[in-house]
C-alpha positions as CSV (number, residue, x, y, z in Angstrom):
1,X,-76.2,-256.0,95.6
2,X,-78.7,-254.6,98.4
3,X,-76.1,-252.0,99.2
4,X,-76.3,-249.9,96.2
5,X,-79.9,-247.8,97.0
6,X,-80.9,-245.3,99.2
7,X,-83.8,-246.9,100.2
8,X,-82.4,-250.0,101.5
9,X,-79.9,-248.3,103.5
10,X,-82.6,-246.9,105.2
11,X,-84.4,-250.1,105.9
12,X,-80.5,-251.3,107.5
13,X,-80.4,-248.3,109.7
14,X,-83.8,-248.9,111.0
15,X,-83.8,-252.4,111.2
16,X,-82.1,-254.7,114.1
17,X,-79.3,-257.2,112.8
18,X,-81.1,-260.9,111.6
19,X,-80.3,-263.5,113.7
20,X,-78.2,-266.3,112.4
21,X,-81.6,-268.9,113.0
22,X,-83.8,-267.0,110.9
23,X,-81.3,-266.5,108.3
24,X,-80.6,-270.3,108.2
25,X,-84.4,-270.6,108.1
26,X,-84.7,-268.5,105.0
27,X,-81.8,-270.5,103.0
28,X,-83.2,-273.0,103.9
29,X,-86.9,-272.5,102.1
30,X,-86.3,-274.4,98.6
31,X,-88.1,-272.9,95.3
32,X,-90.2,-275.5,95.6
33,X,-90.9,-274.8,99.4
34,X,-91.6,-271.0,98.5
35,X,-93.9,-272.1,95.6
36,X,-96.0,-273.6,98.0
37,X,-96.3,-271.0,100.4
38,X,-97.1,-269.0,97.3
39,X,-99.6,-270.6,95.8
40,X,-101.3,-269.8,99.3
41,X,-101.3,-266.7,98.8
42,X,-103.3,-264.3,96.7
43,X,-100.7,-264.0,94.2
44,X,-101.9,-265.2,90.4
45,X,-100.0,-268.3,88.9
46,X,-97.7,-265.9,86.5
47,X,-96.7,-264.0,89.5
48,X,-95.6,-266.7,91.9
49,X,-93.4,-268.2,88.5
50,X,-91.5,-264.6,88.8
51,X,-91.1,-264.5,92.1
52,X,-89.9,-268.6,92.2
53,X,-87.4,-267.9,89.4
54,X,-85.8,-265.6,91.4
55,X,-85.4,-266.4,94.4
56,X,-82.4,-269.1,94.2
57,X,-80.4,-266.3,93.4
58,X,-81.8,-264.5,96.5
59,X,-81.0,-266.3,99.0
60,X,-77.2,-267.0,97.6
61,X,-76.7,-263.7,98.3
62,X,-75.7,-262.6,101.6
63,X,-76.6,-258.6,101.7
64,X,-80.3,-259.4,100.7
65,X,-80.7,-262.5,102.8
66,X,-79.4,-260.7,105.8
67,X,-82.1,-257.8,105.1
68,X,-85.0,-260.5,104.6
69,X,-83.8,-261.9,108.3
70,X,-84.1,-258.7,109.5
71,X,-87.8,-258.0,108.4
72,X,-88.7,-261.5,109.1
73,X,-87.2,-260.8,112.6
74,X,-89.0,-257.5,112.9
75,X,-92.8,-259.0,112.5
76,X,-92.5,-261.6,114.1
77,X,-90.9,-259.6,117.2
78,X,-93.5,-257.2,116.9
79,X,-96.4,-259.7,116.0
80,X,-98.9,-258.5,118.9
81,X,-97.0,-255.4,120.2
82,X,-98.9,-253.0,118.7
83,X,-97.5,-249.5,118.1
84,X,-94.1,-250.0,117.5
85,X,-92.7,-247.9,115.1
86,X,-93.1,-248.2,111.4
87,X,-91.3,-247.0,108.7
88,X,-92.8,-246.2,105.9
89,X,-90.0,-246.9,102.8
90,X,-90.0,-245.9,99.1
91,X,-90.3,-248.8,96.7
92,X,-87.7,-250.9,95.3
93,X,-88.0,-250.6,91.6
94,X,-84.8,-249.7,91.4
95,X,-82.9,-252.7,92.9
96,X,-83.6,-254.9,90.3
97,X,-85.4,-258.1,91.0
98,X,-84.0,-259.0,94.6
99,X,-85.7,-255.2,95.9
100,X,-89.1,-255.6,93.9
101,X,-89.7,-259.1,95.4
102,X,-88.4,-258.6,99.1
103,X,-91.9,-258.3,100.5
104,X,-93.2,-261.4,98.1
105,X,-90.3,-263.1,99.9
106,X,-91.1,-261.6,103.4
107,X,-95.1,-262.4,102.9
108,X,-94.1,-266.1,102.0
109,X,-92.5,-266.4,105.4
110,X,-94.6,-264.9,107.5
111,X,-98.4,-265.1,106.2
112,X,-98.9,-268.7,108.3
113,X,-97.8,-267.2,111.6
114,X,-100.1,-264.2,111.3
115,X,-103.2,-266.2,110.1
116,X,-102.2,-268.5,113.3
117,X,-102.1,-265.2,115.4
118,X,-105.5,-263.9,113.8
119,X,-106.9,-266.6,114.5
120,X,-105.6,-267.1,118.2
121,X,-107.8,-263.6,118.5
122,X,-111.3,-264.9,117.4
123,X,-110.7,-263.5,113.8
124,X,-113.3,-265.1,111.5
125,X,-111.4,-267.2,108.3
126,X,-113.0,-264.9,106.0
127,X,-111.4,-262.3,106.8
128,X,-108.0,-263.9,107.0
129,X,-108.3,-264.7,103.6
130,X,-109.8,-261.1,103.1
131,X,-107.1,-259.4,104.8
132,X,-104.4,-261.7,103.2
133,X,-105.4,-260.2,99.7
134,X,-103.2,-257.0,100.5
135,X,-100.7,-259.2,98.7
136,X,-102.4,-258.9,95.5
137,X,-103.7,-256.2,95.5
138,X,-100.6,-254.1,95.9
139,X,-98.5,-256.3,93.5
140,X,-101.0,-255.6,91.0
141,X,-100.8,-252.0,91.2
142,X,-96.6,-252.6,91.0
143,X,-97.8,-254.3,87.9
144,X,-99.6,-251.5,86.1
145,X,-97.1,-248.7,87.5
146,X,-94.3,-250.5,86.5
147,X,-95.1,-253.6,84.3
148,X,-92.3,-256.2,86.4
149,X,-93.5,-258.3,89.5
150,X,-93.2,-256.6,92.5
151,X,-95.1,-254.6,95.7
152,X,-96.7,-251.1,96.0
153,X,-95.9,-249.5,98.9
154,X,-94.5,-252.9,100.4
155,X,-94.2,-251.8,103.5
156,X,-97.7,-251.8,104.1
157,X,-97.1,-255.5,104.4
158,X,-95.6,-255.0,108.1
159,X,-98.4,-253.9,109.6
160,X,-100.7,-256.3,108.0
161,X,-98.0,-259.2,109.0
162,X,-98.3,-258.2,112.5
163,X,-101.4,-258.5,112.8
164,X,-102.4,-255.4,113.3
165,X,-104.6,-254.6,110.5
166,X,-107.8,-256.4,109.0
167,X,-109.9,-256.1,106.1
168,X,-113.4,-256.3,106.8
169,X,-116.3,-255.8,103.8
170,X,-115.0,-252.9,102.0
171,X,-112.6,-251.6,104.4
172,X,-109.2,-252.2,106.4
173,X,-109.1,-251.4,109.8
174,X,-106.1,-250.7,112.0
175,X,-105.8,-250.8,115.8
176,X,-104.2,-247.5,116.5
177,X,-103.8,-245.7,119.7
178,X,-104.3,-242.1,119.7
179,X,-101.0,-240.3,119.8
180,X,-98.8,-243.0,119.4
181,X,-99.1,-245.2,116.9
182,X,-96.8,-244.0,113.6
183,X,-100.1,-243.5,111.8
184,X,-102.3,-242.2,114.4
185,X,-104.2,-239.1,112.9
186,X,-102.2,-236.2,112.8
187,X,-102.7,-233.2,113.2
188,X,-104.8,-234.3,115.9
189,X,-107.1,-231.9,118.4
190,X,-104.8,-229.6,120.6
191,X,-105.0,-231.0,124.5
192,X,-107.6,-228.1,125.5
193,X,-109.6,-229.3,122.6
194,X,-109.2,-232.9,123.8
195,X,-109.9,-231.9,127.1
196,X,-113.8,-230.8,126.3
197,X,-114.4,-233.7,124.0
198,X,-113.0,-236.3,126.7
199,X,-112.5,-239.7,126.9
200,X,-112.0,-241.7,123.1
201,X,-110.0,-238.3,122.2
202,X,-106.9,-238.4,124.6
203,X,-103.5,-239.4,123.4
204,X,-103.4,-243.4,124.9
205,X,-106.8,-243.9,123.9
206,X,-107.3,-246.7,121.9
207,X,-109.1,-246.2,119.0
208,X,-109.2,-247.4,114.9
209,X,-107.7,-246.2,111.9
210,X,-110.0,-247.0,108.7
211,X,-108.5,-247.2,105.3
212,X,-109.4,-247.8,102.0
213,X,-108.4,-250.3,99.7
214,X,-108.4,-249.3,96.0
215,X,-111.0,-250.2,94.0
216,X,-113.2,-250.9,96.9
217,X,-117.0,-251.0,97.2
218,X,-118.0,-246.9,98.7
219,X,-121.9,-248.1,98.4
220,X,-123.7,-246.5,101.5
221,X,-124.9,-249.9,101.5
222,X,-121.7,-251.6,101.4
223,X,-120.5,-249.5,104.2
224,X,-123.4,-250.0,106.5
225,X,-122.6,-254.0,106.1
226,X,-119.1,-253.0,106.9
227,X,-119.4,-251.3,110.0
228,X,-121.5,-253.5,111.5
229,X,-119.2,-256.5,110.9
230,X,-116.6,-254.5,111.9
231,X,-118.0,-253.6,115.2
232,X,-118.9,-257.5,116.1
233,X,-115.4,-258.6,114.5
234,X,-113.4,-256.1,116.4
235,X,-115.0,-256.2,119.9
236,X,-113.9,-259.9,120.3
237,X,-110.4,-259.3,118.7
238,X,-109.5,-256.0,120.2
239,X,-111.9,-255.6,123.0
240,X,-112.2,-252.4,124.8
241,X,-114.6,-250.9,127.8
242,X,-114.4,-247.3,126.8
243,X,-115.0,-244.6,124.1
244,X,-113.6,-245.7,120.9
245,X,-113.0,-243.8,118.0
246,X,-112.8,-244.7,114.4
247,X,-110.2,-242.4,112.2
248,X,-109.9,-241.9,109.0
249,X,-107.3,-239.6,107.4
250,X,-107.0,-239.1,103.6
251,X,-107.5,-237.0,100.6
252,X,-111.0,-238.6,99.9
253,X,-112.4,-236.1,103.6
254,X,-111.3,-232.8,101.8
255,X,-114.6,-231.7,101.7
256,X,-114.0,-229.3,98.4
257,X,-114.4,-232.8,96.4
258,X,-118.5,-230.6,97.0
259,X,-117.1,-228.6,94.1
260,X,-116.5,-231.2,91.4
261,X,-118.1,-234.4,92.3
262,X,-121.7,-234.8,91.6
263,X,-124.0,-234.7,95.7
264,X,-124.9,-238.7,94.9
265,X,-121.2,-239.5,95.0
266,X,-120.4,-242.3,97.0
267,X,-117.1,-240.5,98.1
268,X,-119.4,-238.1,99.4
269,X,-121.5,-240.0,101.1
270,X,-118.3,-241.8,102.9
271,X,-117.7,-238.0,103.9
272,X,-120.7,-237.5,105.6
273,X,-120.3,-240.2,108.0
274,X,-117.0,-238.5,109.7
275,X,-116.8,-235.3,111.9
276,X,-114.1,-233.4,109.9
277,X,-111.4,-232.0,112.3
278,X,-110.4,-228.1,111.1
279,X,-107.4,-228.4,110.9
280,X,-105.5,-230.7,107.3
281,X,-101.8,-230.8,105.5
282,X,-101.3,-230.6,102.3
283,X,-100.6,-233.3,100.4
284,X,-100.5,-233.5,96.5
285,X,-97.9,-236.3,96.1
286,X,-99.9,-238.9,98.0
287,X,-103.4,-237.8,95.8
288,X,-101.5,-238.4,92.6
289,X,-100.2,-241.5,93.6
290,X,-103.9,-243.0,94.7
291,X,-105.8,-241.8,92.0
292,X,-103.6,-242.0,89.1
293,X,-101.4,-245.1,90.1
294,X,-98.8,-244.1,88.1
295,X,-95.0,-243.5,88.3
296,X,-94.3,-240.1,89.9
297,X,-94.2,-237.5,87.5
298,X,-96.2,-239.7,85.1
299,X,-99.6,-238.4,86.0
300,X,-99.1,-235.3,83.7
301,X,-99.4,-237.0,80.9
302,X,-102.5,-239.0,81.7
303,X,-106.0,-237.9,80.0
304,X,-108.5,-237.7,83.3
305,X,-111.1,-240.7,82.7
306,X,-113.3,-240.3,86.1
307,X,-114.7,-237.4,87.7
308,X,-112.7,-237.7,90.9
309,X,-109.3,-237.6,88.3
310,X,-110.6,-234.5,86.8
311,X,-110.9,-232.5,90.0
312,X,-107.4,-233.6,91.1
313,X,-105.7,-232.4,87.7
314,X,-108.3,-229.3,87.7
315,X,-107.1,-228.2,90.8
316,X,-103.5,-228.7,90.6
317,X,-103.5,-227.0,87.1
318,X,-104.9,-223.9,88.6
319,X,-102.1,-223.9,91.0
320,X,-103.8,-225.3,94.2
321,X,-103.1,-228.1,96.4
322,X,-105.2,-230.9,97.8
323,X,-105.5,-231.5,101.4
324,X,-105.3,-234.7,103.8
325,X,-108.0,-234.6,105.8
326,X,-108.8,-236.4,109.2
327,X,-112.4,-237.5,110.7
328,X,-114.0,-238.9,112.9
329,X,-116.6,-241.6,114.2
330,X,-117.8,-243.5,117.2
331,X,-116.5,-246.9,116.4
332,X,-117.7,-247.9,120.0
333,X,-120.2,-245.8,121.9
């Protein structure tokens, strides 16, 4: 039953109560129905067999169709309205089958309206089907973590469902406003701070987050392709006539990665492009989780194979703690 984690009672207290048309619209969908939106999707052919076999049994039951309605209901809602809250939910191992394959299920559903909504903006195809891999990607990374079908970090999907986040060469980018937006950069500049640097800085500015897929290309060269799609892609989707800033917060800016990576280190390179703010948090749990992709706790007992895992376990082991840095770039001058 969906009433039995912690997890998903926090998704119920967050999320509005499903309407009774999109939860006739889910029962609806037969498994062959959702085998075809499927094999749409980036999913590989074993995958979309797991999730098919399944999802009979999902929609027969009440608690879990009623919490698919209600994250159906929320993108599509939100589809457009950019900043609205999102919550960011632990995975679903735990649930059994139904909780691993709730955001299969809720990609399914919505992936045609967002590619209709990307494309409404003057988003190129290529990078609907780029942006679309998220899908894959993350249920692979389920797969190695946990060896069952399901979604890392599925609710990354939201954002990506609403439309509010593309993948462009090597990179996803995020419309964000400054200040507002649940993953704006934070901490930010203090308002005296903001004050000097003026306009692009201000909370209400517009500006956009940059993240980075795993396994993605860091080449300076890759990059330089990257930025200037971005820039031509993004200007006709998400136009603006001011200062715009590009942000990037994560472990990969803590600039003491100078102590243990070697100074032609593509992650170093990506450093240099940003202006580092001063101030960072501390955050070991999310650095374990990207660069070991393991299980929590389950990174102790994994022998380092990179240089970048090396200095993460090096530095933990000596007692210190990595930091989640935020930078910087003109995204538009």
């Amino acid at each position: 039953m969906a009433g039995d984690s912690r997890t998903v009672s926090l998704m119920r207290a967050f999320l509005t109560a499903p309407s009774e048309e999109i939860v006739a619209r889910i029962r609806g969908i037969s498994s062959t129905g959702l085998d075809d939106k499927l094999r749409e999707s980036s999913l590989r052919g074993a995958q979309v067999e797991d999730a098919v076999r399944f999802w009979g049994a999902f929609r027969r039951d009440d608690e879990w169709t009623s919490l698919l309605a209600s994250l159906v209901g929320q993108v599509e809602t939100e589809r457009g309205r950019f900043d609205q809250p999102l919550a960011i939910w632990d995975d679903l191992e735990e649930s059994g089958p139904a909780g691993r394959l709730l955001f299969i299920y809720l990609f399914a559903i919505c992936q045609e309206g967002t590619a209709e909504y990307l494309r409404a903006l003057g988003c190129p195809e290529d990078v609907v089907r780029r942006t679309f891999g998220v899908l894959g990607r993350h249920v692979g990374i389920h797969g190695r973590k946990f060896a069952t079908t399901g979604v890392d970090a599925g609710w990354w999907m939201i954002p990506t469902l609403r439309g509010e986040v593309v993948h462009i060469g090597s990179l996803q980018f995020h419309r964000v406003t400054l200040g507002i937006g649940t993953l704006s950069p934070h901490p930010w500049y203090e308002e005296d701070e903001t004050a000097k640097l003026g306009v692009g800085f201000h909370r209400g500015d517009p500006s956009v987050g940059i993240h980075i897929p795993e396994g993605t290309d860091l080449s300076p060269q890759a990059l330089d392709a990257t930025f200037q799609r971005a820039r031509s892609v993004l200007s006709r989707m998400w136009p603006v006539h001011q200062r715009r800033l590009g942000t990037c917060q994560t472990w990969m800016l803590d600039d003491r990665l100078r102590e243990h990576l070697p100074t032609t280190s593509n992650i170093l390179r990506f450093q240099e492009r940003f202006n580092l703010l001063p101030v960072w948090r501390e955050d070991d749990d999310d650095v374990l989780e990207f660069v070991f992709r393991e299980a929590k706790g389950n990174w102790v007992q994994v022998v380092p194979s990179t240089a970048v895992q090396a200095a993460v376990a090096a530095v933990l082991a000596n007692g210190g703690h990595w930091r989640d840095r935020t930078g910087w770039l003109d995204f538009k001058a």
